[in-house]
N, C-alpha and C positions, 0 to 999 in steps of 0.2 A: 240199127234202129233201136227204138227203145222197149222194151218186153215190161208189160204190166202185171208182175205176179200179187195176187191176193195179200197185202200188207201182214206180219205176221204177230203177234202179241209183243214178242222183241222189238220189232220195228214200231209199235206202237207206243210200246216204251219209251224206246229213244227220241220220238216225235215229242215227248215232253218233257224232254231233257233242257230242248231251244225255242225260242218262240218265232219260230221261221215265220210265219206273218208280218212282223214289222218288220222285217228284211228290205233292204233294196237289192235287187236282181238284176245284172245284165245276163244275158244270153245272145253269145257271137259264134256266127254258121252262116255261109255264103250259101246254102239252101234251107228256104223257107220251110219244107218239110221237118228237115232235122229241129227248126227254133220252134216248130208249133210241138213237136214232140217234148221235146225240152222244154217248155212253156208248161203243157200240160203234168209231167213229172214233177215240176215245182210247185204247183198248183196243190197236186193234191198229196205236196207233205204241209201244204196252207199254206204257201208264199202268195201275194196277193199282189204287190208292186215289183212288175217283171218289165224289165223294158229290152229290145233285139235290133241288134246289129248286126246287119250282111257283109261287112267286109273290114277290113282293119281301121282305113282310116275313121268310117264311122265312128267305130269302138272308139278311138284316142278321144273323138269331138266330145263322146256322149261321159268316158270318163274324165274329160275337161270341166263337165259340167257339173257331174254328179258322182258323189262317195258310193259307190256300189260297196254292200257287206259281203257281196256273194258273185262273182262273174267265172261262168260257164263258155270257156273260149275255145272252138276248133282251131288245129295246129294247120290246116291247111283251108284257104282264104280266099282260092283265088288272085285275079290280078290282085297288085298293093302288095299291103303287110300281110304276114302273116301271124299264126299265134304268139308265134315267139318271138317278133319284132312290137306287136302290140303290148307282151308282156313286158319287154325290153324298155319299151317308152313310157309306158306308165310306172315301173321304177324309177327310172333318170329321173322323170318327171313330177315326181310324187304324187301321183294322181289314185293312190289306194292308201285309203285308212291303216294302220298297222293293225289294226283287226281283221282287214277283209282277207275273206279267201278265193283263192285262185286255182281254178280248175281247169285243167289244159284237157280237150278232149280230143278224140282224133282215131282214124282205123288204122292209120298208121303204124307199123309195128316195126320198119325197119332201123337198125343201130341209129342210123344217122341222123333220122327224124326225132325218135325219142334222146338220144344226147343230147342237141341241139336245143331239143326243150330244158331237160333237164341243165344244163350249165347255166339258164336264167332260173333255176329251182320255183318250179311253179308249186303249191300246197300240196297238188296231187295230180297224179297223169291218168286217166283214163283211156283206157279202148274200147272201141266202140265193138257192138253193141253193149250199152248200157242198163242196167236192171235199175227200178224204182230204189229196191233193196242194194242196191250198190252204190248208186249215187247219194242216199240217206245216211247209209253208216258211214262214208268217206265226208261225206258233208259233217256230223257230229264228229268226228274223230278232227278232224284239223279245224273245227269249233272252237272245241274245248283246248286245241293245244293253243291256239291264237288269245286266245282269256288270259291263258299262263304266261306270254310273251305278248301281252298289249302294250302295257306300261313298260315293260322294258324296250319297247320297239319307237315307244314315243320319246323316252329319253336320248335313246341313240339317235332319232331325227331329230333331234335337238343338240343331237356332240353332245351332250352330258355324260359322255362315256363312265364316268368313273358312280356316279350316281346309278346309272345299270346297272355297272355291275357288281352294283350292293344288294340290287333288286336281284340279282343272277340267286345271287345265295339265299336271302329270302327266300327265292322260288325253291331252291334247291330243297331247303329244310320242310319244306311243305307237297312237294311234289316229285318223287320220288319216281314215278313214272317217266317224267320228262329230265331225271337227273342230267344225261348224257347232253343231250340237246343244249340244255341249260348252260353245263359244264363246256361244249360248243363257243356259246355266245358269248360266255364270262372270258375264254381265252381271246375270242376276236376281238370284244373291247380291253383287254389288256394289252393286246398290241396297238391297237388304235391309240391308248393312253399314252403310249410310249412305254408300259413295263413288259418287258420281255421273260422276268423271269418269272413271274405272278402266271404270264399267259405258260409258261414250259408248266407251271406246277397243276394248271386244271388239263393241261394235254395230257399228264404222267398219270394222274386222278385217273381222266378216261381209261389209260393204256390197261390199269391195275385191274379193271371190269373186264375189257373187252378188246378185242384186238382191232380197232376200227380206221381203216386206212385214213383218213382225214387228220385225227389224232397226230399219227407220225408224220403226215404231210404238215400241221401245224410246227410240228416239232424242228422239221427239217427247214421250215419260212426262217423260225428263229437264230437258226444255226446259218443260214445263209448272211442273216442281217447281224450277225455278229464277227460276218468275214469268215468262217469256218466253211468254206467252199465246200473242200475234198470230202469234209461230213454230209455235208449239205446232199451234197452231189449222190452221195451211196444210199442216203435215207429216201431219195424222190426216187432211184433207181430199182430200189428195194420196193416201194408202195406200187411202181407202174409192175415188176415182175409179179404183185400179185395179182394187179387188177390192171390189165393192161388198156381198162376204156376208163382208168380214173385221170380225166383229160386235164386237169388245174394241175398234177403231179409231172403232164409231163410239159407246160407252159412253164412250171416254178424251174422244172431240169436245165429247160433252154436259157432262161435268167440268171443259173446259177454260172451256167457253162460261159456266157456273157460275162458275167463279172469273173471266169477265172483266165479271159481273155480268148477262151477256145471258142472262135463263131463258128469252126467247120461243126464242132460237133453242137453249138445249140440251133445250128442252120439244119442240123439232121432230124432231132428232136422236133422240132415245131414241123417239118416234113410231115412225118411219123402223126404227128396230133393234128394236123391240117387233113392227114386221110380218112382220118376216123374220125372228124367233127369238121367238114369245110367249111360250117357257114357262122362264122365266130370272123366278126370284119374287124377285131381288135388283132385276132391268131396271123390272120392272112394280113398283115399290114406288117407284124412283125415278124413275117418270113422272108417278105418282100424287104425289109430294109435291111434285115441281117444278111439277105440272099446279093442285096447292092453290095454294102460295105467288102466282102468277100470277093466279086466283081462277078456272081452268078448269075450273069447278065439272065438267062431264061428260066431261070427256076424266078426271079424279082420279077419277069414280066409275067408271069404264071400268076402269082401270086398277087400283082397289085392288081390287075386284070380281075380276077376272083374278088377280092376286096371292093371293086367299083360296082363291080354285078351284085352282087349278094347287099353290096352297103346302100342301093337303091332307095328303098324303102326303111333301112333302120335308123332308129336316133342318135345309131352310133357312126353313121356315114361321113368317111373323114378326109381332110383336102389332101391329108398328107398321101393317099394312095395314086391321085390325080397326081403329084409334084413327084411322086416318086416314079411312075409309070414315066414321068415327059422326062428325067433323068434319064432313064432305060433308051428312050427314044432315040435324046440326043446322045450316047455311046452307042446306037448302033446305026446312026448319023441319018436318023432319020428325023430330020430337024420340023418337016411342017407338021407332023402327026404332034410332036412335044410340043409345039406352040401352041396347035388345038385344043390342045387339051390345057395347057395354062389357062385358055378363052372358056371353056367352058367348067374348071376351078374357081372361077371369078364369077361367072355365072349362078353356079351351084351352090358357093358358098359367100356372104355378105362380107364387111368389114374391110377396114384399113390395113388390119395384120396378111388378112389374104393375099391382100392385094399386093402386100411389101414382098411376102415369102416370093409368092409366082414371078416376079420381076428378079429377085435372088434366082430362083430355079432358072427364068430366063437366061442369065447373064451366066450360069454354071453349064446349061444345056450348049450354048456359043463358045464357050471356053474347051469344054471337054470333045466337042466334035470340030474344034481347030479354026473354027469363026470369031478369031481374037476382035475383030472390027467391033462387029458386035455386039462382044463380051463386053469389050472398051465402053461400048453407047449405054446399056444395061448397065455399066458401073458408074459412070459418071449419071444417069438420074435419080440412082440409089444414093450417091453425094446429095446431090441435089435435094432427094427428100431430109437425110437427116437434118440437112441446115435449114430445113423449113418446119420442122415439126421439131420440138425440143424432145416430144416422149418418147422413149425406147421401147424396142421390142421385148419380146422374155429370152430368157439369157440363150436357149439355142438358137435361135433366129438371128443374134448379137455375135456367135461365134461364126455360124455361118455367112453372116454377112461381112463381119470382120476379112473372111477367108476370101470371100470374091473379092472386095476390094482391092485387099496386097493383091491378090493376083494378077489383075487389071495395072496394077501400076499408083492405086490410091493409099496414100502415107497417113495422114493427120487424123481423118474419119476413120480409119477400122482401130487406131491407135485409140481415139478418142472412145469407142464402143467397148473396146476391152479392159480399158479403165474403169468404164460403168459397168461391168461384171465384175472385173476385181472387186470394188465397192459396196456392192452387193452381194459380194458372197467372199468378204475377207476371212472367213477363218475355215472354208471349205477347200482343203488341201489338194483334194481330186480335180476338182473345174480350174483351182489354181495350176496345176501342172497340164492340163488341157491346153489354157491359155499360154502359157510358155512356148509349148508346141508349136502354136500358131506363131507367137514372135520369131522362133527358133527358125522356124519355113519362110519366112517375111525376110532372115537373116538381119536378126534384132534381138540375137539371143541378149547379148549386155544390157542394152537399152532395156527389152523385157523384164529384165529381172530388178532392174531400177524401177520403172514404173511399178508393179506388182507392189513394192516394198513401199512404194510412198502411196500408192492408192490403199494399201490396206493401212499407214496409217491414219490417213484422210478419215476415211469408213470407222476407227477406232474412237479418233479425238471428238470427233460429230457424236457419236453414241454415249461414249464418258461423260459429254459435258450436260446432257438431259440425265444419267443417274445421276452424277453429281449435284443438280440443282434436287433431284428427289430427298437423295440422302441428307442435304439440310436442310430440308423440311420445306422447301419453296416447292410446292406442289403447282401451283398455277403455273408459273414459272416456265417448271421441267414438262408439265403438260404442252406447253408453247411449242417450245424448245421440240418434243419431239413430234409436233405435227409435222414441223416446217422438217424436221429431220426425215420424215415419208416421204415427204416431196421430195426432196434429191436423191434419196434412195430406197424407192417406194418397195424393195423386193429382199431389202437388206432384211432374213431372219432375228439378228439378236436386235436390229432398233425395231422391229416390228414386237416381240415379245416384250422388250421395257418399253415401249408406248401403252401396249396394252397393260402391261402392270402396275406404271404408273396412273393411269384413268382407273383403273380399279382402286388402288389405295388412296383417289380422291374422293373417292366414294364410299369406302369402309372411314375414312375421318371425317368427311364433311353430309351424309349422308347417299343414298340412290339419288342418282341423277339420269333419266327418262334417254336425256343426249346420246349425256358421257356413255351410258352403258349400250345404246345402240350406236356409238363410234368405239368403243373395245369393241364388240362383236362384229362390225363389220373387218377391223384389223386381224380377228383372231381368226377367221374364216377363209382371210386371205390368207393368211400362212397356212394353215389348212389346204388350201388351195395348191400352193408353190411346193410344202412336203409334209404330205400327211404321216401322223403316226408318232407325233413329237411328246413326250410325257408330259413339257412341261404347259404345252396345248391343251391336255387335258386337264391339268390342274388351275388352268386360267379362266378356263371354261365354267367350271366347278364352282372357283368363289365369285366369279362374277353371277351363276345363276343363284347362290345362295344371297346376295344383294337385291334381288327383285322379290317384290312386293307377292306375297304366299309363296314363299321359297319354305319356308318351315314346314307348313302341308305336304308340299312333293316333297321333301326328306321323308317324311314318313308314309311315305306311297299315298296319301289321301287324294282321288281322282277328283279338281275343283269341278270340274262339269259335275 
């Protein structure tokens, strides 16, 4: 409950520090007691626009509608969402100002409750009971620090990464209190930029203050994405033996142990981090598929199981645990339960892509529990669809589907799919040797390595011949040139970057064009999309916002509102 002590000169202070009156307020508590309490607590630090939500989905509707400055949300909700699925959605969602703040409240005090809060970093976690005096100074105190990161919170909603983190250092030289934080955000948009060693140099900055586990877990990301595994490996190893509940340290451990090809041991790791944080439906999905690949047939039904339950209600609820669970099924040849559950994957989730995967999982689920008939019928209408639909799927869908085909006995179509990945991903040496594999299994290894060579030159001379028309000055031209170049290889990286740099350099010569620059942005969002963290993403981003109409003001921080 909430305890009303006599306001004290300090706290009176502080009350005019903000002008908590022109606030917008939600307040979310599946009992009415606790939100008239809470009501009243805002009331009288003068918040006067307070509006209450009894249960999560409310909350989502009411933050659909309305910019709350300030929501006061319990961790525990009742049926539905709860805090930390409400908090969840309204991130994904963008449904909160980069000013507002977020206050997780809850009696809660066990690990698993407050983790689970904490890995969606709400402003501040509250235990209940609450004092007038404790919810005021926690209210001013991540206030003021949201003023310091407004503008920089709005650029990064915008991918203007590299424009933040100009504002990072600004902040820096001015606010001295929030250095580390700052120093924080300036490394996350310098990997977001693509520069990794800009983001190593504010992680090192941090280290030289303070010994802050995040810092060397930043350090250890870097070292991972430079291929320096076995570093990688001993610096996440190192942050978990101090803090053994720092749960992202031991998520990055399992990613690393993946890419040094050990799944026993990052199948162990995410164990480990699934016990001490179960309700994380991105943890448990990827324990479940690394627990498949391995053939841990009941630690993967453990876990995709958990993932279905827990991913109910969040917006992070995903088809892949449904398609992995009816995999499981069909290896332990319990074939009607996996088909049920394709039925109600297709239910659960909309679209055509769904629709393709579950027919693939179908036609794998028949194959691997020795129902070749089948498998056979499930691959011939997966023929069927490609020749009726010209669009492809995204390139794991394309590998996997590639794979049932051959197996089924189908030639031309999985050949024809893995050409359109070559294609689109000609100079990505990994997914090229993936694709080998498959020919190799197909026993096609020859033929494979022919195709590969002339589909990556296809992908080359189509890309050349759009810089080329740039480079001599035929901008219309090479603009043409590389629309129609999206169309046949809408997922191809470098023709997605020269389309977009080309539409940008038609507009640094010929002026802003309104179109053109909302067709680069939709291009450069989709590479964003397919792999974030690209440098030169960021720097496309950069001169294309410096193109638009009061780009001069925002260089120099000026808030047009």
């Amino acid at each position: 409950m909430i305890v009303d002590p006599k306001p004290t000169a300090n706290l009176a202070t502080s009350i005019d520090l903000v002008d908590w009156a022109s606030k917008n307020y939600l307040v979310v508590d599946d009992f009415i007691g606790i939100r008239q309490l809470l009501r009243e607590s805002l009331r009288n630090l003068g918040a006067k626009n307070i509006d209450q939500a009894s249960s999560g989905g409310e909350a989502i509707a009411m933050l659909a509608r309305i910019r709350y400055d300030v929501v006061l949300c319990d961790y525990n909700l009742g049926e539905g969402k709860n805090g930390q699925q409400v908090l969840e959605e309204a991130r994904v969602r963008n449904l909160l100002l980069p000013s507002s703040v977020w206050l997780m409240v809850s009696a809660e005090k066990s690990v698993e409750s407050v983790m689970g809060a904490a890995e969606h970093q709400p402003d501040a976690y509250l235990i209940k009971p609450i004092t007038e005096g404790v919810l005021l100074t926690r209210l001013n105190r991540v206030w003021q620090k949201k003023q310091v990161f407004k503008q920089i919170d709005q650029a990064f909603a915008e991918k203007d990464y590299l424009r933040a983190a100009r504002m990072c250092d600004t902040q820096i030289a001015a606010n001295k209190v929030h250095e580390m934080e700052l120093l924080r955000m300036k490394a996350r948009l310098m990997l977001k930029s693509g520069e990794p060693e800009k983001a190593r140099e504010a992680y090192e900055r941090v280290l030289q203050e303070r010994d802050y586990q995040w810092a060397k877990s930043g350090l250890a990301r870097i070292r991972m994405a430079n291929g320096e595994y076995e570093q990688a490996r001993q610096m996440f190893q190192g942050v978990i033996s101090e803090n053994r509940y720092y749960i992202d340290a031991y998520d990055q451990l399992a990613l690393t142990y993946q890419n040094m090809g050990q799944m026993e041991e990052a199948c162990a790791v995410l164990e480990r981090a699934a016990k001490l944080s179960p309700n994380s439906v991105m943890r448990q999905r990827s324990l479940g598929q690394v627990s498949l690949k391995l053939g841990n047939v009941p630690m993967a039904e453990k876990a995709f199981r958990k993932c279905i339950s827990i991913g109910e209600y969040s917006v992070m609820k995903t088809v892949d645990a449904y398609l992995g669970l009816a995999r499981v099924c069909g290896l332990k040849l319990e074939t009607k339960e996996a088909m049920q559950l394709l039925v109600l994957a297709q239910r659960e989730f909309a679209g055509e892509q769904v629709q393709l995967r579950c027919k693939i999982t179908e036609g794998m689920v028949h194959h691997e529990s020795g129902d070749f008939q089948r498998a056979r019928q499930a691959g011939d209408e997966l023929d069927e669809l490609l020749v009726a639909n010209p669009e492809r799927p995204d390139t794991p869908t394309c590998l996997e589907l590639a794979t049932l085909l051959f197996s089924v006995g189908h030639r031309d179509s999985p050949v024809e799919l893995l050409c359109y990945v070559i294609k689109n991903n000609h100079d990505n040496l990994q997914l090229l040797d993936d694709v080998q594999k498959i020919f190799d299994r197909a026993h096609m290894s020859d033929e494979g390595l022919a195709l590969i060579r002339s589909s990556k030159k296809e992908a080359s001379d189509l890309m050349n011949q759009g810089v080329s028309l740039w480079k001599t000055g035929k901008l219309p031209e090479a603009v043409a040139w590389m629309r129609s170049a999206r169309l046949s290889l809408p997922n191809n990286l470098r023709i997605l970057f020269n389309s977009a740099q080309i539409l940008i350099s038609h507009m640094q010569q010929h002026g802003f064009d309104a179109e053109l620059a909302a067709e680069a942005t939709e291009v450069l969002l989709h590479v964003d999309k397919i792999l974030p963290g690209q440098q030169r993403f960021a720097q496309l981003m950069e001169q294309l916002a410096a193109l638009a109409p009061g780009a001069a003001d925002r260089a120099d921080g000026i808030d047009p509102a």
